[in-house]
C-alpha positions in Angstrom: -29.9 6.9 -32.9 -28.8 7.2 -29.3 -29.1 3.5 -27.6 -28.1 4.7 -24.3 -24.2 3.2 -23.9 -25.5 0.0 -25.3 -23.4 -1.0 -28.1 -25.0 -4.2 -29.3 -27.6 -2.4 -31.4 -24.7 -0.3 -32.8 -22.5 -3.1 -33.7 -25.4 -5.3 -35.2 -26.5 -2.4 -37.4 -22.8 -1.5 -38.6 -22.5 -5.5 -39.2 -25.7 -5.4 -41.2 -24.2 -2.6 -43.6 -20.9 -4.0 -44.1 -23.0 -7.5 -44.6 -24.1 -5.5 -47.2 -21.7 -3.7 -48.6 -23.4 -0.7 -48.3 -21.1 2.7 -46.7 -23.2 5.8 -46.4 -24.3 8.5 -43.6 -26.0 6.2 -41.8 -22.9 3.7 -41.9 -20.5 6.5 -41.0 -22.9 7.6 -38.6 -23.2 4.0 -36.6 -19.1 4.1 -36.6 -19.3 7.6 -35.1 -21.3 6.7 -32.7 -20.1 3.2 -31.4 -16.5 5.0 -31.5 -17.6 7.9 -28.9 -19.4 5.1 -27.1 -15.9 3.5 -26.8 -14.0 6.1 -25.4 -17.0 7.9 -23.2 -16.3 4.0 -21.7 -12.2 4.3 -21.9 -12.7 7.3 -19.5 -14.9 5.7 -17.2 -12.8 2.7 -17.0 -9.6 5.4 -16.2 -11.7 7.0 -14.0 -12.4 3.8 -12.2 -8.8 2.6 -12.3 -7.6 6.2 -10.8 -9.9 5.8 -8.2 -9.6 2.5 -7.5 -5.3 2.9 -7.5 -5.5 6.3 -5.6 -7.6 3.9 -2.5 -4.9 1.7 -2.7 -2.1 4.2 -2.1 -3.9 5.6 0.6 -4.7 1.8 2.1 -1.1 1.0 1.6 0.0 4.5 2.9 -2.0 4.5 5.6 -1.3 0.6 6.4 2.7 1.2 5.7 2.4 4.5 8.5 0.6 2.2 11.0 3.3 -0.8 10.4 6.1 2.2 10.9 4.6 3.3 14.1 4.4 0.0 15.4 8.1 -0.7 14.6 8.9 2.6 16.3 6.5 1.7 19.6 8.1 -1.8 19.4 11.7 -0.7 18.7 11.4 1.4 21.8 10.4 -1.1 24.0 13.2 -3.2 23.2 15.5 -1.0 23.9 14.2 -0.1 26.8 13.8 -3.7 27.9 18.2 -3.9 26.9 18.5 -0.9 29.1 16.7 -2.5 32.3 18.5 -5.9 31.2 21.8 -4.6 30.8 21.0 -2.2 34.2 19.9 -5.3 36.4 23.2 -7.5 34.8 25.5 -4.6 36.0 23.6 -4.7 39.5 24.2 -7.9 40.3 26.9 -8.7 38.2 30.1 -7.2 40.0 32.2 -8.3 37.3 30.3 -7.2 34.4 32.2 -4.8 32.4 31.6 -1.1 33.9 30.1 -3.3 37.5 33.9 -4.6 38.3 35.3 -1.8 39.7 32.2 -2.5 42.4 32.8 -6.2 42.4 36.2 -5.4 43.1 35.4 -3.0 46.2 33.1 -5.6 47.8 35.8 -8.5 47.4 38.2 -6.2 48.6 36.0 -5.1 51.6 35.1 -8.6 52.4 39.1 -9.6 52.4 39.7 -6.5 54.8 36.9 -8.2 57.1 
């Protein structure tokens, strides 16, 4: 009885005996095995789902770390481009913020000239 995970046959000939009217071994026997058919395919399709899920949390993990990294790398480089920027304004900028007390000395040295 065994149609190799094919369930056509199995529903034709269960269709043919309720067609008929007719519910004995072989009926029960049809329903047995189209229902074990069924859920030999419900764990395949889980199977398939669990893999197919478990990929994408690794894709997204992996995807989501490489993103991170490149915020981190990026972050970084920003702040080190502030730090020069804010280094170079204080440099030649006498009378930004913590740079007057140096603007201050050279216009005081240049009035004493």
């Amino acid at each position: 009885m065994n149609h190799k995970g094919n369930p056509n046959p199995l529903v034709e000939n269960l269709s043919d005996a309720i067609e008929n009217g007719t519910r004995d071994q072989h009926s029960d026997l049809l329903v047995t095995e189209l229902t074990s058919n069924f859920e030999k395919c419900q764990q395949l399709l889980n199977s398939i789902a669990g893999s197919i899920n478990t990929k994408a949390v690794l894709i997204v993990g992996s995807r989501l770390s490489e993103t991170k990294q490149a915020w981190t790398v990026e972050g970084q480089r920003r702040k080190l481009e502030e730090a020069e920027h804010l280094l170079n304004q204080r440099r030649y900028d006498p009378f930004f913020n913590g740079g007057m007390d140096f603007g201050l000395s050279l216009i005081l040295q240049n009035v004493a000239v």
